[in-house]
N, C-alpha and C positions, 0 to 999 in steps of 0.2 A: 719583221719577226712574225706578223701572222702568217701572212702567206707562207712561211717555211711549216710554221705550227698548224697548218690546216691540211699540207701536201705531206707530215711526218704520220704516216699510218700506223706507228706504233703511238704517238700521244691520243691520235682518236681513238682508239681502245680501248686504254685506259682511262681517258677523260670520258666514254661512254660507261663502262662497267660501273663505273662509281656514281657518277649521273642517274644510272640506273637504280643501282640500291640503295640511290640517296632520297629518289623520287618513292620505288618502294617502301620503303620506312615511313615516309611522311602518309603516301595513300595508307597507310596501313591504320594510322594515327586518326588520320579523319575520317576515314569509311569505316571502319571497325572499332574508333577510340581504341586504339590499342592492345585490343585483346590479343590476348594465345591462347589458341585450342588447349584444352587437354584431355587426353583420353587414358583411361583409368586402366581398362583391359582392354584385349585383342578377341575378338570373338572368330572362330572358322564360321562358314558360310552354313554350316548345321545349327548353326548358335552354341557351340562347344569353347569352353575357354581355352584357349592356346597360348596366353602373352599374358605377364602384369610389367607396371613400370619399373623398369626403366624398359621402354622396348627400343628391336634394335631396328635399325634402316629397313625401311619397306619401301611398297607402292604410293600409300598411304603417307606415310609419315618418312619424308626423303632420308632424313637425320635424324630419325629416332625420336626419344624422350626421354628426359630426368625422370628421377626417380619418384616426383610430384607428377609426371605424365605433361607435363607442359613438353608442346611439339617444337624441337629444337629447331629447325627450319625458320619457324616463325617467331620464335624468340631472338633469331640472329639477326633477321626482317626487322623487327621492333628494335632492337639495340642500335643498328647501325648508323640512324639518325644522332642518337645521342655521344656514341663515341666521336664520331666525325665531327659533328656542331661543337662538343665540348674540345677538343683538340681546333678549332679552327677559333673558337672566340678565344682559346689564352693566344695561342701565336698573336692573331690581332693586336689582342691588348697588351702584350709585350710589346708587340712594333709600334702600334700608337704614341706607349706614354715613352718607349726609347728615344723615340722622334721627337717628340715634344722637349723632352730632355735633352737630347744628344745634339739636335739641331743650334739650339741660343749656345750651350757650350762648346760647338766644334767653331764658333764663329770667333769665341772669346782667345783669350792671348793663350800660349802655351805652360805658361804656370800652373794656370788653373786649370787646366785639364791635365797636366801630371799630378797635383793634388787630389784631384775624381778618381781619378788612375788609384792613384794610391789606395785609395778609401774605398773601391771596389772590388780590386783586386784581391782581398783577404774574402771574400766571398765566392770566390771563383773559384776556390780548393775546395770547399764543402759541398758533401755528398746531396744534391737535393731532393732523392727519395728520402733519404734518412731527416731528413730537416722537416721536409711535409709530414713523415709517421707524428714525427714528436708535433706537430702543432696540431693535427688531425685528429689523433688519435683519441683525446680526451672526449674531441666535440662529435665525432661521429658514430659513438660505440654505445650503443642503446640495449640496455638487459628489458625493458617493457615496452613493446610493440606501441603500446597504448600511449606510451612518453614520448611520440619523435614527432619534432618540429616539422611546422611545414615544409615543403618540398624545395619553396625558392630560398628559404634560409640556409638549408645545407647546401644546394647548389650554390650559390652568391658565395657565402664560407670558404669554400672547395676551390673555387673558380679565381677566387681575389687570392688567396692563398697561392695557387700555379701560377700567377702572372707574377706575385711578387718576386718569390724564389727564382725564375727563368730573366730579370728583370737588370740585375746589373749585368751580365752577360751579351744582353743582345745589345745596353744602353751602351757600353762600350764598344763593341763591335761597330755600332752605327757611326759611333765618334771615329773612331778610324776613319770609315770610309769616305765621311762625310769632308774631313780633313784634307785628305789625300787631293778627293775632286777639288779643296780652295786651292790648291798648290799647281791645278790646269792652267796654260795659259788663257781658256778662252774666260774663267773664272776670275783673274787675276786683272784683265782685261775688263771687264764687266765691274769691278773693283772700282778700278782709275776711271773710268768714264764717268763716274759718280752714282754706280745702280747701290739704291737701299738693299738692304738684308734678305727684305721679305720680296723685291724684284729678284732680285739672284736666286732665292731662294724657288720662286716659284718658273721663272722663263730660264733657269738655268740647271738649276740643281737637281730638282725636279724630275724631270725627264732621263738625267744620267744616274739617278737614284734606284731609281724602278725600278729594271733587272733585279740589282740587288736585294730590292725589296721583296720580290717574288722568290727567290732564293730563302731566304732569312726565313721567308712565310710556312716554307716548304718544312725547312729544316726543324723549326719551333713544333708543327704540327707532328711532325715523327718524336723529339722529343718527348711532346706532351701526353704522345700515346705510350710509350715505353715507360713515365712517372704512373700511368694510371699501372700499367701491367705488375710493376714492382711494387704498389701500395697494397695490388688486390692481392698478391703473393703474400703481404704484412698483414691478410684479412680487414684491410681498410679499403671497403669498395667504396665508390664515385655515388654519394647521393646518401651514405651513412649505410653502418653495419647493423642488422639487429641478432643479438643471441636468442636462440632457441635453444629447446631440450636437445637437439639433435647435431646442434653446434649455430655457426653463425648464418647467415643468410642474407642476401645482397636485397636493397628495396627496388632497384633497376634493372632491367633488362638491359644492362650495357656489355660491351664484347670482354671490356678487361676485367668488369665484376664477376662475369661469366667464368672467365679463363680462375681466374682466384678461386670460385667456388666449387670450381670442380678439378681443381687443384688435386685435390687428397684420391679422386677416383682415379688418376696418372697408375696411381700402384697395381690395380687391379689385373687380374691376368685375362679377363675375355672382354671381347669385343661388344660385349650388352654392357659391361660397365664403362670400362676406359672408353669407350665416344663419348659421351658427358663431358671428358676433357680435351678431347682428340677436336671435335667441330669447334668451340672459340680457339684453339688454338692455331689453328690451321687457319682460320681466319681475319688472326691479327695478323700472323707472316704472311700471310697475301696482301692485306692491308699495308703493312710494312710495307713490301715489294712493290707493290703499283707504287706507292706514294712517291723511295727513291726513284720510282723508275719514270715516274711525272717530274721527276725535279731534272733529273739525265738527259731529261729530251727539252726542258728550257732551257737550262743551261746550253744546250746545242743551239738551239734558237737563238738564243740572245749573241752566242761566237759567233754564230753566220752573218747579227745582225754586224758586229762588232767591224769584222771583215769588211761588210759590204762597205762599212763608214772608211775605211783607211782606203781601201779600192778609188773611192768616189774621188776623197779625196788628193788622191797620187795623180788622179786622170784630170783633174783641174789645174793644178800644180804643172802637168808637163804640157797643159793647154796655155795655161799662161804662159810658160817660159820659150811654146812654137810663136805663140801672137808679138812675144818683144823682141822674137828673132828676127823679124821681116822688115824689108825695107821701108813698107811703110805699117810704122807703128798703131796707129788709129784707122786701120781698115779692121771690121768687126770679119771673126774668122771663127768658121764650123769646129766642133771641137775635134773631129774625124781627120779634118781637112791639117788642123794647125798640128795634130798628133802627127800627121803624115808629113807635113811639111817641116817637122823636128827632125823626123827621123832622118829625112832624106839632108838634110843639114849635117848633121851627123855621119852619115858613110861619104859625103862628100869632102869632108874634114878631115 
């Protein structure tokens, strides 16, 4: 599977772009602690005023600025650590504690995982934007600047909050799959011999797990971006909301607090306002887009691997059954040679 993932020159593309604005964001964090420029006015080369904020795409300022003069460019730089990290620790911590859960139950008899069935299932129709607003909303919506808790309390809040809601969904999912592979023979197998739980578990399971695990990873991670986009649409951005005279106002530079806050400038009819919404927008659906499009080229990977396993396996299968063909059975025979000497068995027949 690497070898196919290091010769697919569309995954190195996209696993480089995102590499790249994942590193950007971070140097940006430790060489600059995070600032964003802003720049208040536009001066001509006479020192004549020409521009106030919001200005619109220049030489200078690639994507403009809000209407506070912060340079969009480098606000989207600054966010794109936070969106991606926060969309990549809930997937985790959904597949962590599903694993943890799903694994001791998918080993247990089938009652009791029709009974989990049952008891999760009534969760799996509820909307989970809407579930998050109502648990959120109380705790993140601050009328005095001067009132809002520190920064890791709404994160941790926000964070525990997205794993639990995404949580029966993925812990059943895994029960599934987890089931399916006991029902292998080489599992079934590994059973009778007398291997413990946690042998099968780790030299067995393990390893046919993975794929899927990488999948599930993919998938959570796209979820968990599309729960922050609909929250910030609810004006409940990632990190707590504060009201101001002027309306509400995100404490993050993240992509989907972005996208929410400059929501309302969508209506505008010129191009000095609508970008305010236009650049996070544009940059979640790319985001979006690379992400399935990293998931489309594992999944290719993992079928090739899948392939190459049935192949291998057919060409031993018809090794062995040229070696039992021959007169003498206990002579050791090349796998080329006994495929050859099948065949030629065979049109002589």
């Amino acid at each position: 599977m690497r070898r196919v993932l290091i010769r697919d020159p569309i995954f190195l593309i996209v696993f480089t772009i995102l590499m790249g604005l994942l590193l950007l964001s971070i140097g940006n964090t430790i060489f600059r602690d995070g600032q964003v420029d802003q720049f208040l006015n536009r001066y001509s080369e006479e020192g004549r005023l020409i521009g106030i904020p919001p200005l619109e795409p220049s030489k200078d300022q690639w994507l403009g600025t809000d209407r506070a003069g912060n340079d969009l460019f480098q606000m989207m730089i600054e966010g794109f650590k936070w969106t991606v990290g926060i969309c990549a620790i809930v997937a985790l911590g959904r597949m962590a504690i599903g694993l943890l859960v799903g694994i001791p139950l998918a080993f247990r008899g089938a009652r009791l995982n029709r009974i989990f069935k049952m008891v999760l299932d009534g969760f799996l129709i509820l909307p989970i934007s809407l579930l998050a607003m109502m648990m959120l909303f109380s705790s993140l919506m601050f009328a005095d600047s001067t009132m809002v808790p520190p920064l890791i309390d709404r994160v941790s809040l926000q964070l525990t909050v997205f794993i639990l809601l995404g949580l029966p969904a993925v812990t059943l999912y895994l029960i599934t799959e987890v089931r399916q592979l006991l029902k292998q023979e080489f599992m079934v197998v590994a059973e009778t011999l007398g291997g413990s739980v946690w042998h099968r578990t780790r030299r067995h399971l393990w390893p046919h797990l993975m794929p899927t695990l990488v999948i599930v990873f993919m998938q959570q991670f796209v979820q968990t971006l599309m729960l922050l986009i609909h929250l910030s649409l609810f004006g409940v951005f990632f990190g707590g909301t504060v009201f101001l005279f002027e309306g509400v106002m995100p404490t993050l530079f993240e992509w989907s607090s972005m996208f929410g806050y400059y929501f309302k400038q969508f209506t505008a009819t010129t191009w000095m306002t609508s970008h305010m919404f236009l650049v996070p927008a544009i940059g979640l659906s790319l985001l979006v887009f690379l992400s399935n499009l990293l998931t489309s080229r594992l999944e290719r990977a993992f079928q090739s691997r899948r392939q190459e396993a049935i192949v291998t396996d057919e060409t031993v299968s018809q090794a062995e059954a040229a070696a039992a063909s021959l007169d003498e059975p206990f002579m050791l025979v090349h796998t080329d040679e006994a495929l050859r000497l099948h065949r030629k068995k065979d049109m002589s027949g």
